[in-house]
Each structure stands twice: as C-alpha cells, then as structure tokens.
N, C-alpha and C positions, 0 to 999 in steps of 0.2 A: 086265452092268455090271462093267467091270476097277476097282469101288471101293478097290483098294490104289496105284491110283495117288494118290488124292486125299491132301493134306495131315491129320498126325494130332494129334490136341489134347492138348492136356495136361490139358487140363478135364472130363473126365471121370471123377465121381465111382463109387463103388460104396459102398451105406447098410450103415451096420457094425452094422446093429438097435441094440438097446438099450430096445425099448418107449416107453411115451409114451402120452400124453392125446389132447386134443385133442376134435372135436366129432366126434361119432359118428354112423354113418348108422342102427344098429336102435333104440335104444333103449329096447328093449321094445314100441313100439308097431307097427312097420311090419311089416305079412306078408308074407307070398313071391312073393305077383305084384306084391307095390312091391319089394321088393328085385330081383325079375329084370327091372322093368323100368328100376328106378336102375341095376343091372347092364350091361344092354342098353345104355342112354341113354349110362355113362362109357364101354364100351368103344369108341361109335362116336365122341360127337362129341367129344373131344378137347378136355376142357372144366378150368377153372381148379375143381378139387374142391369149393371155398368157394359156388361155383353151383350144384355138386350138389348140398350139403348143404345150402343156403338152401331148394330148390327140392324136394329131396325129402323136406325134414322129419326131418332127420337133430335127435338129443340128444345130449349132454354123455355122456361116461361111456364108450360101449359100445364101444368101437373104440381096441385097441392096434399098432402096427405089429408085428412080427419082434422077438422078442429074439434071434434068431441072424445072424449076419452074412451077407449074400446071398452066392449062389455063383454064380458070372457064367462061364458057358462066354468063351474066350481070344479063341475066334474070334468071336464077337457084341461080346465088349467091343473088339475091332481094329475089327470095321464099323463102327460107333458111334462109336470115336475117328475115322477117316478121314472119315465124313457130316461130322460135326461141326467137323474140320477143316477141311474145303472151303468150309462156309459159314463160318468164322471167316476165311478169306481172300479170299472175295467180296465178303463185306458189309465187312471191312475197307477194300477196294480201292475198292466202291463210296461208303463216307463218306469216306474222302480225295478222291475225286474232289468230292467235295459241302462240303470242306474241313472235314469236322469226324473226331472219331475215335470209332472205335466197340469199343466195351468186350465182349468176348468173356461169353456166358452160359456158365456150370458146368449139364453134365448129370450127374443122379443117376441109375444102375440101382439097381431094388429088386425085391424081391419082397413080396408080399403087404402091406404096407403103409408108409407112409411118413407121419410129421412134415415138413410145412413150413410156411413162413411165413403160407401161405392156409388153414390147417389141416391137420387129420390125414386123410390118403386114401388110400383100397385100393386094388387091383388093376382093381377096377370101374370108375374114374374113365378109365383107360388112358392115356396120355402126353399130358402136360399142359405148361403153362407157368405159373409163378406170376411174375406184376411183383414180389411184397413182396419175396423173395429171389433175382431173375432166375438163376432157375433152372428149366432144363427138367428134367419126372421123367416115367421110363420105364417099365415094368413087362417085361423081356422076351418074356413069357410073349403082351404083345400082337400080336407079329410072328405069333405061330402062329396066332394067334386073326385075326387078316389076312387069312392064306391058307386057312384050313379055312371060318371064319365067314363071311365076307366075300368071298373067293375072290379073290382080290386078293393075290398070289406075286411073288417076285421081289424083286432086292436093289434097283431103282431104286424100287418102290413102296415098300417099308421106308424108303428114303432119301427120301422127299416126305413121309411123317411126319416124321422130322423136321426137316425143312428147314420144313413149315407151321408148327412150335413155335416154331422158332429166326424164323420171320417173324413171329411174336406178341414176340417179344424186338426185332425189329427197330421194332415198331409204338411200342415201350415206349420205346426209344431219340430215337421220331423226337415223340417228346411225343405220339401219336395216344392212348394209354390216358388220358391225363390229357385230352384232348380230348373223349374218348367219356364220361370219367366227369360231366364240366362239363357236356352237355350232356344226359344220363341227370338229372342234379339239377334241370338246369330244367325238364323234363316231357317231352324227348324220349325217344319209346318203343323198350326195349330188344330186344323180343320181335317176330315178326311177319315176315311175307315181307319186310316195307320198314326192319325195324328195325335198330337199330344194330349188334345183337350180328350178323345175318347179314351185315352189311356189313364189321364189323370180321373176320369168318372169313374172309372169301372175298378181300379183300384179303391174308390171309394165305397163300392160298393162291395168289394172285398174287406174290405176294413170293416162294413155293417157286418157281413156273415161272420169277424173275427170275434165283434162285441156280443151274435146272437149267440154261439157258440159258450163264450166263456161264461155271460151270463145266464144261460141255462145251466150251467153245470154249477154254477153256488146258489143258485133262487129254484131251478127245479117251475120254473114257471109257465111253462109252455103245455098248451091241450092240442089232443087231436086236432089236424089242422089250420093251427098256425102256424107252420113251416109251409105249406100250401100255398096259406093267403100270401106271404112275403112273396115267393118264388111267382107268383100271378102276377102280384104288383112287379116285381120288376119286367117280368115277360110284356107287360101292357106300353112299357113304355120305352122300350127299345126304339132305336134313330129309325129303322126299319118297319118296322108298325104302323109306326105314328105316321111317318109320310104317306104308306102306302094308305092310310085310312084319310089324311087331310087332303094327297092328291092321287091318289091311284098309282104312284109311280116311286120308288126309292133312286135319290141319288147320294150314294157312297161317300164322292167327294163332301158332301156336305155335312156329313156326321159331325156329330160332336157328343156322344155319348155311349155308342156303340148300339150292338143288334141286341134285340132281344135273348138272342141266344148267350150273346154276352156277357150280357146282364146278367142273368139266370149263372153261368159260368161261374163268374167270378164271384158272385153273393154265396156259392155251393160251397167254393173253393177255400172262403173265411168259414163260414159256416164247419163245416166238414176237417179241418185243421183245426182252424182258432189259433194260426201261427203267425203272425203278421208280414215273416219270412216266405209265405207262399204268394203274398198278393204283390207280389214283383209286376207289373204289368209293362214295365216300361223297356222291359227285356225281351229280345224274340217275339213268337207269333201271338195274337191272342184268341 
C-alpha cells in the first residue's frame, strides 16, 4: 500500500499525559482471568471503553492514564495522518454529494492510558471511537498486537482499523447513534447475533470497505495483497473466532460484533460498491 499518497490531516492528536481519574477497570475486586479476559475483549473488538467498563465491572478510583507525554514514532504518526486524511476526503466528498457537510473527527495517539469523554481507558480497550468528544483513540502498540496476535500485517489492514472507527464517526454524523440509542430505550436488544450492537459494527465495517473502495479509485494506492490483508483482519476478529479461541465454545447470544464471516461480508460489500446505500445492516438478515 503506497499510503503516502493519501491526503494528510491536521487532526491528529498525540495525549500529552498528565493523569487523571476516571472509572477504573480493577478496583480491587477483579482477578487476572477478568482482567485477561477484559484485556482480550478491548484489544479485539474495537469497542467505546464506557462498554467495557459497564460490562466488565470496572470501579471509580483504580485507573490513572500516563503522566508522561506519549512518544510516537514519525513514521506511525505520518501513516495515521495519511489513513485519516483519506477518509477525511471521502467521507467529505461523499456528504457533499448527499448535500450536507461532514465535520472531520480528531484522532488521539496514546500510550497506556487515556481520559476521554466516555471515560478513562487503557491500552486494553484498543482503538475506539467515543460520540461524547468524536474522537477516535489509538493505542499504537495495537498495530503490533494485529500482526503478532491476530496475524493480521500490513499497512492496508492497519488502515481498515481505522477507517472502521472513523465509520463509527460517520454513523454519529448520519444521526444512526442517536437512532440505535432511541431504540436500545424502548426494549430493542443490544447484545446478540440479531442485536443491534452487531448491526451497528458491521455497518461500520461496511462504511470502511465504502472509503477503501472510493479511495482506491482517486489515489490508485493499493498493491498485490492488500485487499487480503484487510479481509484477514476482519476474518481474525469475528464475535465467533475469538471465543472459540478464548474458550473453545461460541455463544451467539453474546455477540456484539458479528461472525467473522460477517465481517468479511459486509467490509466486501462497501468495498465492492462503494455505495453507502448498500451498508443497510439494520434491515433484514445479515
């Protein structure tokens, strides 16, 4: 992937520590196979930390970011401005075409932990999106943890993380957050092969194959292979995968991102269009 053709953002944060509060994941109570499995859980799914810590029983108190300022290798923060530029020119081009305008999200690089508006979240959680400060946060530490953990290499699969965040910002923009939460309050279920949180992923991930798609066709940036790597990375971290490799067993009801096969789906399905009108996920089967 020739990623330095891509346009490069201005947006792109790096956290200058300073400490901080926030809701904690140990608290004194959780032991080490909750923690490696809250561990496990944030590095794969790509989740809003505020979920993790709902769901993993995290307490007040235990959990301070970095008080040193992160040190960000030149050439990681270059890739990172370029992803992020590219899709700050797709998704622009594509809501003008839809006549509206679309408001650029700030990424933050951190290390070991971070303050934001969802809460306070470590390294564990791995690259997230929060609505309350549309802001994507990074850990870089998770691109290694990609390729070693996951096996899942290469600069286009780095570049489908983020381009799935910046699809979670795009969801944010198109009022779908505020749609999913309306419907979460009247009793529609969030959890679950049919639920909403999988539906809200996998659209997201439809929204990455919309921006690989459009930006290949004006940058011409892609080699042998990097359509591969992306479609790996998503196949690695399917709800279905991952359990069956953390316990030997898949349960459905607990989804919240969908099957690998889904994954793989719906990243084709933007990919393969580049229509934003195909990644309906919230309609019929998926």
């Amino acid at each position: 992937m020739d990623w330095q053709k891509g346009e490069q953002s201005e947006n792109v944060e790096v956290d200058s520590g300073g400490g901080g509060g926030g809701r904690g994941f140990g608290g004194g109570r959780m032991g080490i196979g909750g923690l490696i499995i809250l561990a496990l859980l944030g590095w794969i799914f790509f989740k809003n930390p505020l979920a993790l810590l709902d769901q993993g029983g995290g307490q007040p108190g235990a959990y301070a970011p970095n008080s040193q300022p992160v040190q960000v290798d030149p050439q990681q923060k270059a890739f990172v401005s370029h992803i992020l530029g590219s899709t700050e020119k797709t998704w622009g081009d594509i809501f003008a075409g839809m006549g509206r305008t679309y408001t650029d999200p700030k990424l933050e690089l951190f290390s070991g932990g971070v303050n934001t508006a969802c809460g306070a979240a470590s390294t564990a959680v791995g690259p997230f999106y929060c609505p309350g400060d549309q802001k994507i946060y990074l850990d870089l530490d998770f691109f290694r943890e990609l390729g070693t953990r996951f096996h899942a290499s290469g600069d286009f699969a780095r570049a489908y993380v983020i381009a799935h965040e910046v699809g979670h910002h795009v969801q944010n923009q198109l009022g779908i957050f505020a749609k999913t939460s309306q419907l979460q309050r009247q009793g529609a279920r969030m959890e679950g092969a049919d639920g909403l949180s999988v539906r809200q992923e996998l659209q997201a991930d439809c929204f990455a194959g919309v921006w690989a798609n459009r930006t290949q066709q004006r940058l011409q940036w892609l080699q042998p292979g990097d359509v591969e790597s992306a479609l790996n990375a998503a196949s690695q971290i399917g709800d279905d995968t991952l359990q069956r490799e953390a316990r030997g067993t898949v349960v459905p009801d607990s989804f919240t991102h969908g099957t690998s096969a889904q994954r793989v789906k719906w990243f084709k399905t933007g990919l393969q269009s580049g229509d934003i009108q195909q990644c309906d996920t919230f309609s019929g089967a998926l």
